[in-house]
C-alpha positions in Angstrom: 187.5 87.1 33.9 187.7 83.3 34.6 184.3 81.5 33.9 183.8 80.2 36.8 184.3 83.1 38.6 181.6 84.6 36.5 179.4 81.6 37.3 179.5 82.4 40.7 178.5 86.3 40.8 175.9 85.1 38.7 174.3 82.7 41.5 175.2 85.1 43.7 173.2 87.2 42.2 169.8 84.9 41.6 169.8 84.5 45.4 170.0 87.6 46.7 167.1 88.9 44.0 164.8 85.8 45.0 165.5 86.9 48.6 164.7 90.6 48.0 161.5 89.3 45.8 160.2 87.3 48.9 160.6 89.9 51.4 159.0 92.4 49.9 155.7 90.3 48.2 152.8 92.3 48.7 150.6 90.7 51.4 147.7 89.0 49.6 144.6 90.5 49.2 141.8 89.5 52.4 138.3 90.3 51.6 136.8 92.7 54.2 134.4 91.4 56.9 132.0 94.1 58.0 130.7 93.9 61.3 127.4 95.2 62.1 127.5 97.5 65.4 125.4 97.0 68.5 122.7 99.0 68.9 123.0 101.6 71.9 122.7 99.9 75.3 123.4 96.1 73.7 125.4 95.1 76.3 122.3 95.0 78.9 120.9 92.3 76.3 122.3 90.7 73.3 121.0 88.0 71.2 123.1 85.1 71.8 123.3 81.5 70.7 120.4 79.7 73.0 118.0 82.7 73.7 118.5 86.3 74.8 120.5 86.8 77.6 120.8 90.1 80.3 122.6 91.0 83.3 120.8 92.4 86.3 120.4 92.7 90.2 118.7 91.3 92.9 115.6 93.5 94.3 113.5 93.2 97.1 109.7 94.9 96.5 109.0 95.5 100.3 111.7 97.4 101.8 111.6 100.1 104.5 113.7 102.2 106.6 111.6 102.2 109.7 111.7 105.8 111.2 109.9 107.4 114.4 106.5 109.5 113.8 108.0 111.6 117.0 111.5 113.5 117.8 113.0 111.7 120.7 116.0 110.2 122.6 116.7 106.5 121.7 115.9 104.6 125.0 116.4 100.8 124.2 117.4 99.5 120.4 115.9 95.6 120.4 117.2 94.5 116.8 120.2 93.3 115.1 121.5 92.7 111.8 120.4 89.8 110.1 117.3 89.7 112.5 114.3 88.2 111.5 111.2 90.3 113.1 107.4 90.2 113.1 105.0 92.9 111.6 104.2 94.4 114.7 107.1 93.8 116.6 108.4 96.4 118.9 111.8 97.3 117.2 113.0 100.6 119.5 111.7 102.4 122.4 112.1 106.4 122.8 111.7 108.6 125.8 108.1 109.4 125.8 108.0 111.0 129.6 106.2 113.6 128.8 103.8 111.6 126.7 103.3 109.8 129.5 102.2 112.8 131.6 100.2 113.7 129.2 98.2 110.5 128.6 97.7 110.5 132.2 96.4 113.4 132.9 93.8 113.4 129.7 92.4 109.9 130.9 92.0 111.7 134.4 89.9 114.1 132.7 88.2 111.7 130.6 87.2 110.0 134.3 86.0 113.7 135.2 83.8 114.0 132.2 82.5 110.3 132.6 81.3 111.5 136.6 80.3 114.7 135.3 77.8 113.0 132.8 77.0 110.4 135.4 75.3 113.3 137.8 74.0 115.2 135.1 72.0 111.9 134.0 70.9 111.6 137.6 69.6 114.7 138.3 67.6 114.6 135.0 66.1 111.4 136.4 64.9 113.0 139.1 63.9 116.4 137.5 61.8 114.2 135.5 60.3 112.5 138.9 59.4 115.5 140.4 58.0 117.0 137.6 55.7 114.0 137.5 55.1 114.4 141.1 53.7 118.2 140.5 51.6 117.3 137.5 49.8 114.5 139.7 49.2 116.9 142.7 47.9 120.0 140.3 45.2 117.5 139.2 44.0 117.4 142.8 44.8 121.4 143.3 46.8 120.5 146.3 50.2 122.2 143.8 49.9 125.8 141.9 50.1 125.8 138.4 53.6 127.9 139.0 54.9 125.1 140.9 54.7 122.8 137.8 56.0 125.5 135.4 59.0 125.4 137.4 59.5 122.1 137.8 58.9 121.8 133.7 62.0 124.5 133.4 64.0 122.2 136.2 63.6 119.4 134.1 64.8 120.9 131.2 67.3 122.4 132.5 69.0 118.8 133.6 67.8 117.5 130.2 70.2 120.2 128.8 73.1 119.6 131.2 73.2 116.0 130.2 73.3 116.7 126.7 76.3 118.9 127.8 78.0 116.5 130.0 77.7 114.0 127.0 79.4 116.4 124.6 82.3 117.0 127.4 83.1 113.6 127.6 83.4 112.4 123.8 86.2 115.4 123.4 87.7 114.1 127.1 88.0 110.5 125.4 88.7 111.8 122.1 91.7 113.6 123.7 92.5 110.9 126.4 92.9 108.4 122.4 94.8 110.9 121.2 97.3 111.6 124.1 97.4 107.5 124.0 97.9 106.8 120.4 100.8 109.5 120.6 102.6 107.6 123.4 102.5 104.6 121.4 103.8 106.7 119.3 107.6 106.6 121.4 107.0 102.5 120.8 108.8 101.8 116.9 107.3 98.5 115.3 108.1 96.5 112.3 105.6 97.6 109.4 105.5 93.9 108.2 107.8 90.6 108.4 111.3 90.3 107.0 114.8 90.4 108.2 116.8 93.3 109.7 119.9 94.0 107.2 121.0 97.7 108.5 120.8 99.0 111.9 121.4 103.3 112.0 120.6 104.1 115.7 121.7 103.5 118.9 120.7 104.3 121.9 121.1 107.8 123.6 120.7 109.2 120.3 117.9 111.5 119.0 115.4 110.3 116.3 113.0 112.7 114.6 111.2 112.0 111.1 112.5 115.0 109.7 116.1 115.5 110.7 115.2 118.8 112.2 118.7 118.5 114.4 121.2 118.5 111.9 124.0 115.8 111.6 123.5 115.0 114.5 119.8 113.4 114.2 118.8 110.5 113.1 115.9 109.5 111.0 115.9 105.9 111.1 116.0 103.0 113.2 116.3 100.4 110.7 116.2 99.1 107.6 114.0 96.0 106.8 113.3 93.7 103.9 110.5 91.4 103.1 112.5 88.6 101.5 109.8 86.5 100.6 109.8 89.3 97.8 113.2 89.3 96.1 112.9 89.1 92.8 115.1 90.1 89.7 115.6 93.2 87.2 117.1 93.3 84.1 117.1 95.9 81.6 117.2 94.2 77.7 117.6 96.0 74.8 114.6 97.8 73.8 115.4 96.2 69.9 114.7 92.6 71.7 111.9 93.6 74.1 109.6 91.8 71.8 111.0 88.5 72.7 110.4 88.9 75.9 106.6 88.2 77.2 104.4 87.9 80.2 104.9 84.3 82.2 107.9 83.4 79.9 110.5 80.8 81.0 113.9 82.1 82.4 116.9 80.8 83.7 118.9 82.8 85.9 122.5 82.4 87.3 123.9 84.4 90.3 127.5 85.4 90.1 127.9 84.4 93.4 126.8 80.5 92.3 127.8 80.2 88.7 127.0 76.6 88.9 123.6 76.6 90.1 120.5 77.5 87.5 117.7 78.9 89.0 114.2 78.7 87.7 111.9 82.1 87.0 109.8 83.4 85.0 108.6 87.0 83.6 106.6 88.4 86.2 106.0 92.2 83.5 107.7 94.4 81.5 107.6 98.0 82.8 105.6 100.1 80.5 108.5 102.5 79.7 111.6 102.5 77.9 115.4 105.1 79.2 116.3 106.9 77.2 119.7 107.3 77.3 120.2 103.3 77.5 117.8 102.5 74.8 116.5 99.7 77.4 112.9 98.3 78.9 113.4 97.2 82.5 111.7 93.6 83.1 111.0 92.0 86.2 111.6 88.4 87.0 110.1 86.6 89.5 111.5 82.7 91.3 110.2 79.7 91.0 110.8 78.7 94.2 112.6 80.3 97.8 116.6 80.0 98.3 117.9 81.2 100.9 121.1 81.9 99.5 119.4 84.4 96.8 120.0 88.4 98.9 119.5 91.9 97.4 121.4 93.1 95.3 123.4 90.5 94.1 124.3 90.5 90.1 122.7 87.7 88.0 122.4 86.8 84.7 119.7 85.9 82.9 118.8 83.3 79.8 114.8 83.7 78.1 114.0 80.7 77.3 111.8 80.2 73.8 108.5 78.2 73.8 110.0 75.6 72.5 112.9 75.5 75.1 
């Protein structure tokens, strides 16, 4: 065999063994990195590079779905979503007809009693008159002695009949208050000041506190929130709730407003931890009102250090 033909296998053959020899190197050797796992529930608060962060909601502390004390047919609705109403304000009006009736005719019997206890008072006057008549004329003989024991039992009789009268008409104007607190009853007011943000009846419709119609009752009027008490909670990690205190500083950012920071602060940390989250809920108070801030929003919240 020629030599240079030789020559060439031979190269041949160093090139295709160096390119075997580089594609199947071993990879090197990496030193393991062992991550330490989060603790159940960590993503409701982790530790995180400027304080310890959680995710929550928007709350409102005084909320109420206003409902009727009565069953009745919705006469007149007076509210609207996004409403702002008065404690006290009349929000609906049911049929109370035959409340009506009925407050009528106890304040007509109240009026009864009252002139019932009106005569009975006279007549005792002047039981006692003549009685004091008889007693002045025995002295001089010109009466009988039986003549003034009768006019003693007179007067005692009309002393008794006014004490009975009396007693006729508290209970007539204990029921006439009664039949007229119940027909104020038919009259739905707001409970306290805030802002209409569901409306569930209409009018025609029957209301009762108890739903005793079936689907096809209402039990509410509206629902009404107080927002002068929004405020936030959070539930953080119950392996962090120690970095998290009374009064403590907090920065909060709505997801609806990702460039706006809020001021709050740590209004308490509920007294009890879930279970099956591993997590102490925390409420979280404003510094100050915006209006943009509604319930149930999500939010996210920074605790700030002492030092921050």
């Amino acid at each position: 065999m020629p030599p240079l033909l030789i020559a060439g296998i031979v190269a041949g053959a160093l090139v295709i063994g160096g390119t075997l020899g580089w594609v199947v190197k071993p990879a090197p050797k990496v030193k393991p990195v062992v991550v330490a796992a989060a603790p159940m529930g960590a993503n409701k608060g982790v530790v995180r590079p400027g304080g310890l962060t959680a995710s929550g909601y928007v709350v409102a502390r005084t909320r109420a779905t206003i409902a009727s004390e009565v069953t009745g047919r919705v006469v007149e609705v007076r509210v609207e979503e996004g409403q702002a109403v008065k404690a006290g304000q009349v929000l609906a009006i049911l049929d109370g007809s035959l409340a009506k009736v009925d407050a009528a005719s106890s304040q007509a019997r109240a009026l009864s009693a009252q002139a019932a206890a009106d005569s009975a008072q006279a007549q005792y006057v002047q039981a006692q008159r003549d009685l004091a008549r008889y007693e002045s004329l025995a002295s001089t003989g010109y009466v009988s002695d039986a003549n003034v024991q009768s006019a003693r039992l007179k007067a005692r009789v009309a002393q008794t009949q006014v004490a009975l009268s009396q007693a006729q008409l508290v209970a007539a104007q204990a029921d006439a208050n009664r039949s007229r607190v119940q027909l104020g009853r038919y009259e739905i007011r707001a409970p306290f000041t805030g802002i209409v943000i569901d409306k569930a009846a209409q009018p025609g419709e029957i209301i009762s506190p108890l739903s005793a119609g079936g689907g096809f009752t209402r039990t509410g009027i509206c629902t009404i929130v107080d927002m002068d008490s929004i405020e936030i909670e959070v539930d953080v990690n119950e392996a962090y709730i120690g970095r998290v205190s009374e009064g403590q500083k907090v920065e909060a950012v709505m997801d609806a407003y990702p460039d706006t920071v809020l001021a709050a602060y740590v209004i308490a940390k509920i007294p009890t931890a879930s279970r099956d989250k591993a997590t102490v809920r925390v409420r979280i108070g404003f510094d100050g009102k915006d209006a943009r801030i509604l319930p149930e929003m999500a939010v996210k919240v920074t605790f700030l250090d002492a030092k921050s």
